[in-house]
C-alpha positions as CSV (number, residue, x, y, z in Angstrom):
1,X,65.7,178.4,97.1
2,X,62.4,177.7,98.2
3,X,61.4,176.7,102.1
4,X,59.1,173.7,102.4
5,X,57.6,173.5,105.8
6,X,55.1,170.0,106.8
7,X,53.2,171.3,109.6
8,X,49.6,169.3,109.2
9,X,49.9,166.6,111.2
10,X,48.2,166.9,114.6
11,X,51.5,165.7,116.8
12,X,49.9,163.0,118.7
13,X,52.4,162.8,121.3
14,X,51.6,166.1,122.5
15,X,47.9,165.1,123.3
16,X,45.8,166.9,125.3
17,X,47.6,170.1,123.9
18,X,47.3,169.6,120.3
19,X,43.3,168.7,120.7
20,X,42.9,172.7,120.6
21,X,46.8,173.7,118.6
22,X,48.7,172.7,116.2
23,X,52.1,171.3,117.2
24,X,54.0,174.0,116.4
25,X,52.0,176.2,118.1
26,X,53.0,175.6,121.7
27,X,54.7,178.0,123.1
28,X,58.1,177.9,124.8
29,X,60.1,180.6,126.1
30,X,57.8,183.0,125.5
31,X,57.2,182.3,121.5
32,X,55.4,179.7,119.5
33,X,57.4,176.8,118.4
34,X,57.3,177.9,114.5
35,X,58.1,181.3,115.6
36,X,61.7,180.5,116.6
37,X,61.8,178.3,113.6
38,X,60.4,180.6,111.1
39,X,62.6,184.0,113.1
40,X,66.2,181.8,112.5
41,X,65.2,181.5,108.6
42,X,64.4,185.1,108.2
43,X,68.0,186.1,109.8
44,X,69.2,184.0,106.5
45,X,66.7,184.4,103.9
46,X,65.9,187.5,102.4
47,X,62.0,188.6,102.1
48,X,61.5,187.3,98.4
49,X,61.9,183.8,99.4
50,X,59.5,181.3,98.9
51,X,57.9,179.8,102.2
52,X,55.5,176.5,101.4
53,X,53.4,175.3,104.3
54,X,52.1,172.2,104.2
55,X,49.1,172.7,106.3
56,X,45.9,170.3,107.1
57,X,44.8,170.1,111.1
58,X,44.1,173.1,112.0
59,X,44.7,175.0,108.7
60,X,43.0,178.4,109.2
61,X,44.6,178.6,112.5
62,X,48.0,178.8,111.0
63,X,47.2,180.4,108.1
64,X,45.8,183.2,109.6
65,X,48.6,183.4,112.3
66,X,51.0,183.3,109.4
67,X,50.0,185.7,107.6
68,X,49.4,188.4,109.6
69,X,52.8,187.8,111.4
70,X,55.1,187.0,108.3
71,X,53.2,188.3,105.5
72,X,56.3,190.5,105.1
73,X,59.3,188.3,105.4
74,X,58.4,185.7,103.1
75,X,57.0,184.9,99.8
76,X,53.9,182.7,101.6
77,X,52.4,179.6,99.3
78,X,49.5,177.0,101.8
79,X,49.1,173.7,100.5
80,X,46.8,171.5,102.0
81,X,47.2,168.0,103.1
82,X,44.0,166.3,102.8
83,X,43.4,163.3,105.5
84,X,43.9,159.8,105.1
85,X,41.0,159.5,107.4
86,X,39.8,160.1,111.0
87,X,40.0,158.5,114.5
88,X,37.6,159.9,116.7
89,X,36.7,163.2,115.0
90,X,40.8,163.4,114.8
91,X,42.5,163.5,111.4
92,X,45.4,161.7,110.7
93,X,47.7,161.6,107.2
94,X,49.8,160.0,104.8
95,X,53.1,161.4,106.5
96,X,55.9,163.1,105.8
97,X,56.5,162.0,102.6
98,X,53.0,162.9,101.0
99,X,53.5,166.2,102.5
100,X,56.6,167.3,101.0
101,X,55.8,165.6,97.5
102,X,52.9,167.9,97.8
103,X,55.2,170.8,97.4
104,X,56.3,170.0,93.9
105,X,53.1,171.8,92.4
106,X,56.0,174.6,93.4
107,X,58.8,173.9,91.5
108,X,59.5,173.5,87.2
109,X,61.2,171.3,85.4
110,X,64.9,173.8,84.4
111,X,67.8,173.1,82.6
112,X,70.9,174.9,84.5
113,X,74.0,175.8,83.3
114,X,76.2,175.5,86.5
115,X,75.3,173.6,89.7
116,X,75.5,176.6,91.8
117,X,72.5,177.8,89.7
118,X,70.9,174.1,90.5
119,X,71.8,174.8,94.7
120,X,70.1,177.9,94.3
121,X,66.9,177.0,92.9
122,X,66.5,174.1,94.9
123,X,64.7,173.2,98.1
124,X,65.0,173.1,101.9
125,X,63.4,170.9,104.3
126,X,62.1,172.2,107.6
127,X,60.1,169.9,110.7
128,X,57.5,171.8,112.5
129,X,58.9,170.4,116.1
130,X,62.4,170.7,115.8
131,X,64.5,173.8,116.2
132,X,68.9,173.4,115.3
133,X,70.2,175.3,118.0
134,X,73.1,175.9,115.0
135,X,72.2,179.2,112.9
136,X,70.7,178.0,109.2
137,X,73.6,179.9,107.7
138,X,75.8,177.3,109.5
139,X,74.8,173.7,107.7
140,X,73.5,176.0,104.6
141,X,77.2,177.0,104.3
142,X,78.3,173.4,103.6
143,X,75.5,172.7,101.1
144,X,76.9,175.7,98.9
145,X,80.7,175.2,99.0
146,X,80.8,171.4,98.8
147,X,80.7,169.6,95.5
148,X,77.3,167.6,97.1
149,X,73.7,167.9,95.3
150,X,72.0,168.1,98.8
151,X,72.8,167.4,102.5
152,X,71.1,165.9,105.5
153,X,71.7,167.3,109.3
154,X,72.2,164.6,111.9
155,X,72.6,164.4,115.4
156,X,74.2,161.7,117.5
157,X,72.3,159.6,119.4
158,X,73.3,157.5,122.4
159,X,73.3,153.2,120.8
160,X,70.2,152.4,123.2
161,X,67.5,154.8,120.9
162,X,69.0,155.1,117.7
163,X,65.9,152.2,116.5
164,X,63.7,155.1,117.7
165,X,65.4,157.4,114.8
166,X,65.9,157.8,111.0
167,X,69.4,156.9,110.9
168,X,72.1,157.4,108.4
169,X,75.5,155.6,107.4
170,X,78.5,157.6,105.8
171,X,82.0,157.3,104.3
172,X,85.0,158.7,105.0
173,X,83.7,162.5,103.5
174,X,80.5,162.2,105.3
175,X,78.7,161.3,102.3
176,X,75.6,159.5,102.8
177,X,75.6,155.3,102.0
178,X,72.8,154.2,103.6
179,X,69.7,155.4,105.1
180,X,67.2,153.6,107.2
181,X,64.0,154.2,109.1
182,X,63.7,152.9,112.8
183,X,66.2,150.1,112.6
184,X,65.5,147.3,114.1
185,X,69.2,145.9,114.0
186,X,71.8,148.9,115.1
187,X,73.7,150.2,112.5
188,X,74.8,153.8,113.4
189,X,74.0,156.6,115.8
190,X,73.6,159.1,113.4
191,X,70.3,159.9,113.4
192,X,68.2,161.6,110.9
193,X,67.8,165.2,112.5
194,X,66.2,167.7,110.2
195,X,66.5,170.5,108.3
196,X,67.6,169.1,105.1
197,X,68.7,171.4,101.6
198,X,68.6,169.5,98.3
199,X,69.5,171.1,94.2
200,X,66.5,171.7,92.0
201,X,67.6,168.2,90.1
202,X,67.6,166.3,93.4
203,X,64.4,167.6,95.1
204,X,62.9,167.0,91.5
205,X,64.1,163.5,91.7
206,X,62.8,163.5,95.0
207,X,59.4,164.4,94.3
208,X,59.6,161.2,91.8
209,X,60.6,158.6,94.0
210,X,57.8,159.8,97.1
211,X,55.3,159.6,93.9
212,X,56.2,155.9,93.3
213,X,55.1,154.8,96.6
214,X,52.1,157.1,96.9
215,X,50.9,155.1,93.9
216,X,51.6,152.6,95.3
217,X,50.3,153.2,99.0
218,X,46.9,151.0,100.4
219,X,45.0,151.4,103.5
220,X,46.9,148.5,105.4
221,X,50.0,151.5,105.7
222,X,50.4,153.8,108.4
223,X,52.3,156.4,106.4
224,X,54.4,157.3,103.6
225,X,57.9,158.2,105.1
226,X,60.4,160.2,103.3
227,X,63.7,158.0,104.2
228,X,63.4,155.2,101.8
229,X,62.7,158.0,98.9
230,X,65.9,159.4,100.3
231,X,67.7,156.7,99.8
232,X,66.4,155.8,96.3
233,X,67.9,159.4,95.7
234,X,71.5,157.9,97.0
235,X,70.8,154.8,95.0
236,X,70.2,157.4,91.9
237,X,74.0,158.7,92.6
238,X,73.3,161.9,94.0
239,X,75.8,163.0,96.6
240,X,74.0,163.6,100.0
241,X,75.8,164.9,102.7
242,X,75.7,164.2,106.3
243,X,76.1,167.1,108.4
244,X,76.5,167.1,112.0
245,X,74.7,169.7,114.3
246,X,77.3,170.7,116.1
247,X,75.3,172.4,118.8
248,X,72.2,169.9,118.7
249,X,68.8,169.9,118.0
250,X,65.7,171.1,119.8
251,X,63.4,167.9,120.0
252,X,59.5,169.5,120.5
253,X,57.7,166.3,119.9
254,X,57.1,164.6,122.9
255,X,56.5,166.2,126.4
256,X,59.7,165.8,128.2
257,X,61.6,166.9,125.3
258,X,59.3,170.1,125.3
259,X,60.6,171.1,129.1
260,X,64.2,170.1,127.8
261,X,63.9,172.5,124.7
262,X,62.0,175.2,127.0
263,X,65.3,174.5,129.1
264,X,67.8,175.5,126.9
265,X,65.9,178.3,125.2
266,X,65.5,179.8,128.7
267,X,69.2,179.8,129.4
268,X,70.2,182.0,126.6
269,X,67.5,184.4,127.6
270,X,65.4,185.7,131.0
271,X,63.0,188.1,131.9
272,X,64.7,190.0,134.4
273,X,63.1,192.1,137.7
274,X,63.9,195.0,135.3
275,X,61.6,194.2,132.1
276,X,59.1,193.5,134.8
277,X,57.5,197.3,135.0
278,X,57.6,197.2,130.8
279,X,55.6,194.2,130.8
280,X,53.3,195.3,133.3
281,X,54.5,192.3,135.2
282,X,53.2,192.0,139.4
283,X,55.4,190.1,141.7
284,X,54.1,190.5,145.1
285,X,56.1,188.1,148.0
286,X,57.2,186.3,145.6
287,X,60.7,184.7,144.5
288,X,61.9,184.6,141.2
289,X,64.6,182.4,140.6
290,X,66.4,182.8,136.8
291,X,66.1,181.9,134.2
292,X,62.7,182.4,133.8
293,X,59.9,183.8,131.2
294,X,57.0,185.6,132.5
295,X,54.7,186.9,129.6
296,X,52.9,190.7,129.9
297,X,50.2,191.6,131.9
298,X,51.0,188.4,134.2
299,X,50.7,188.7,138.1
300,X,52.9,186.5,140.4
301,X,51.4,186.7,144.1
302,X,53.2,184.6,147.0
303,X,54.9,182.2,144.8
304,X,58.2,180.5,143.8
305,X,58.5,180.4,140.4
306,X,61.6,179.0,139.0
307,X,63.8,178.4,137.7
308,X,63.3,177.3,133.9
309,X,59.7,178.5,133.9
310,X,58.0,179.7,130.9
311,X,54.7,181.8,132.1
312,X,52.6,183.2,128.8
313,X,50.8,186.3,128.8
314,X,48.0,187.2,130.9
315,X,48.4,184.4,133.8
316,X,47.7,184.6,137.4
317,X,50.0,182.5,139.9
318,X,49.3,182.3,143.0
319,X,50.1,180.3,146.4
320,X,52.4,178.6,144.0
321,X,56.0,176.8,143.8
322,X,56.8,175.8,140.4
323,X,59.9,174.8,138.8
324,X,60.6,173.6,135.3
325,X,57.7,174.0,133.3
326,X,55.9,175.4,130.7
327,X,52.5,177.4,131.3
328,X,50.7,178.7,128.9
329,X,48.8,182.3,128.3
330,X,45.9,183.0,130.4
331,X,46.1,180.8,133.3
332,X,45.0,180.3,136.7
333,X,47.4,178.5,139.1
334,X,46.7,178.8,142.9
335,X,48.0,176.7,145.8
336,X,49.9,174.5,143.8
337,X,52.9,172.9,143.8
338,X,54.5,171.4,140.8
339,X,57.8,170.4,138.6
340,X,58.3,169.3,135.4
341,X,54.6,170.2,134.0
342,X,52.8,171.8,131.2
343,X,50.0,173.4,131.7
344,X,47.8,174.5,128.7
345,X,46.2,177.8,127.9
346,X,42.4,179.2,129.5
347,X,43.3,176.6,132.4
348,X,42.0,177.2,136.2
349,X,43.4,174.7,138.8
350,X,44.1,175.1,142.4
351,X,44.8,172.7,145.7
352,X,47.3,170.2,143.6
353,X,51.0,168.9,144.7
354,X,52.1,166.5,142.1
355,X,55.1,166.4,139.6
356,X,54.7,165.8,135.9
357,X,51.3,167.2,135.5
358,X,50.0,167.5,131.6
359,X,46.8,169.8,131.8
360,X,45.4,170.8,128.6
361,X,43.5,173.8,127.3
362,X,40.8,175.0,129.0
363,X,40.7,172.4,131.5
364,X,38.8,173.3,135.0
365,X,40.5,171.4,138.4
């Protein structure tokens, strides 16, 4: 089975952050976004797997994080996605479709004798800013001992956002009927949640239903989204499974959903007063309130900090009383009072009490 992985787009809801990062760069908890994605799949893949990254705003950034940091877990294949064009010096794409049809330079037309041979060679589906709280080995279990050619993971959602989702419609064995993109009119609550795991014959017949509308794409379209190829493949008869996340999904796309996922990473694990000598952590007069994550090298001098705070490596807090937020490596904090922010990385800023505070890289205050 081969891992296809769209990371190019720039993640414009995280702007200011993703001006200097990729999305799936931010970090959370102590590790970058695709790090906890990418450290679940090697606990389930073995080192020989195939890992494609579909890569295009800041390419060399990941590429050159990737492999120095994974060079020995997977089987690592960059494709680029080129730009549709560019808004203010910003580059912006075809979507998610065009980025996983880009993949198929990876895969061969086979002829297969059983379909467990077809699950095997087939493909799985990863988005760079969302993390299953589930274990991969837990939905990939279901793709592998159902008679199904691929499956889908959902989530619920409450009736009020479900237009805001992909959403799915099923029959009485969870297979998949109908899928549609940011309904308009509400037809289910079962939205569209990422990963997904097709067969070799489906992601093939995927790859030729995303191609029908890139040829047929103009500049009037914002993108090329995978759900109506998706559906073409339901249309085609292949037997899509939905499968239900039974612990959720980590949302990373948008700001609050950042502190929510930061949130729930930091409750199943703190940096305790005890790793502090190991990470040559400093806490003078301060209180630390768990769960927390201070990175190394990181001094805490009269503050409050916590809890569910995320401090990276190298940072300086001072005067400060912060609760639920994400800070980033290398920054300055004095005299401030805050909750619910994310502060970038390289920032200095003192003399501010304000909630909700979005401060980018390298910003100066």
């Amino acid at each position: 089975m081969k891992i296809i992985g769209p990371i190019a787009g720039i993640g414009s809801r995280l702007k200011p952050f993703t001006l200097s990062k990729p999305k799936a760069f931010l970090t959370v908890a102590g590790k970058k976004v695709l790090d906890h994605i990418l450290e679940k799949f090697s606990n389930t893949f073995d080192p020989n797997t195939e890992l494609i990254l579909i890569v295009g705003y800041r390419k060399r950034q990941i590429t050159e994080y990737i492999k120095k940091n994974y060079a020995d877990k997977f089987k690592l294949i960059f494709i680029e996605q080129e730009p549709r064009g560019y808004s203010d010096d910003i580059p912006f794409y075809w979507g998610l479709g065009e980025a996983v049809y880009l993949s198929n330079i990876r895969f061969k037309k086979q002829h297969f004798e059983t379909k467990d041979q077809d699950k095997r060679e087939g493909s799985l589906i990863f988005l760079g800013d969302m993390i299953p709280i589930d274990e991969y080995s837990y939905f990939m279990y279901r793709y592998f001992e159902s008679d199904i050619d691929g499956i889908i993971t959902v989530m619920e959602v409450p009736k009020e956002d479900a237009h805001s989702y992909g959403v799915v419609t099923i029959d009485e064995n969870a297979v998949i009927q109908k899928l549609v993109e940011k309904p308009k009119e509400f037809i289910s609550n079962l939205a569209i949640a990422g990963p997904y795991a097709f067969s070799h014959s489906a992601t093939m017949a995927l790859f030729t239903n995303i191609k029908r509308y890139l040829d047929n794409k103009s500049e009037t379209k914002n993108e090329i989204y995978l759900t109506q190829s998706l559906q073409d493949l339901v249309d085609q008869g292949f037997k899509i499974a939905a499968v239900p996340l039974k612990k959720g999904n980590l949302d990373f796309g948008r700001p609050s959903e950042l502190l929510n996922g930061n949130k729930y990473l930091l409750m199943q694990t703190s940096v305790r007063k005890e790793d502090f000598s190991g990470l040559n952590i400093t806490s003078e007069r301060s209180l630390i309130k768990n769960p927390v994550y201070i990175g190394r090298n990181t001094k805490i001098i009269n503050s409050v900090i916590g809890p569910y705070v995320s401090i990276g490596d190298n940072s300086k807090i001072e005067n400060c009383i912060i609760e639920n937020s994400v800070i980033e490596e290398r920054t300055q904090l004095n005299n401030i009072i805050s909750r619910n922010s994310i502060i970038g990385s390289d920032v200095m800023v003192e003399n501010i009490s304000k909630d909700y505070l979005i401060i980018g890289d390298k910003s100066r205050y």
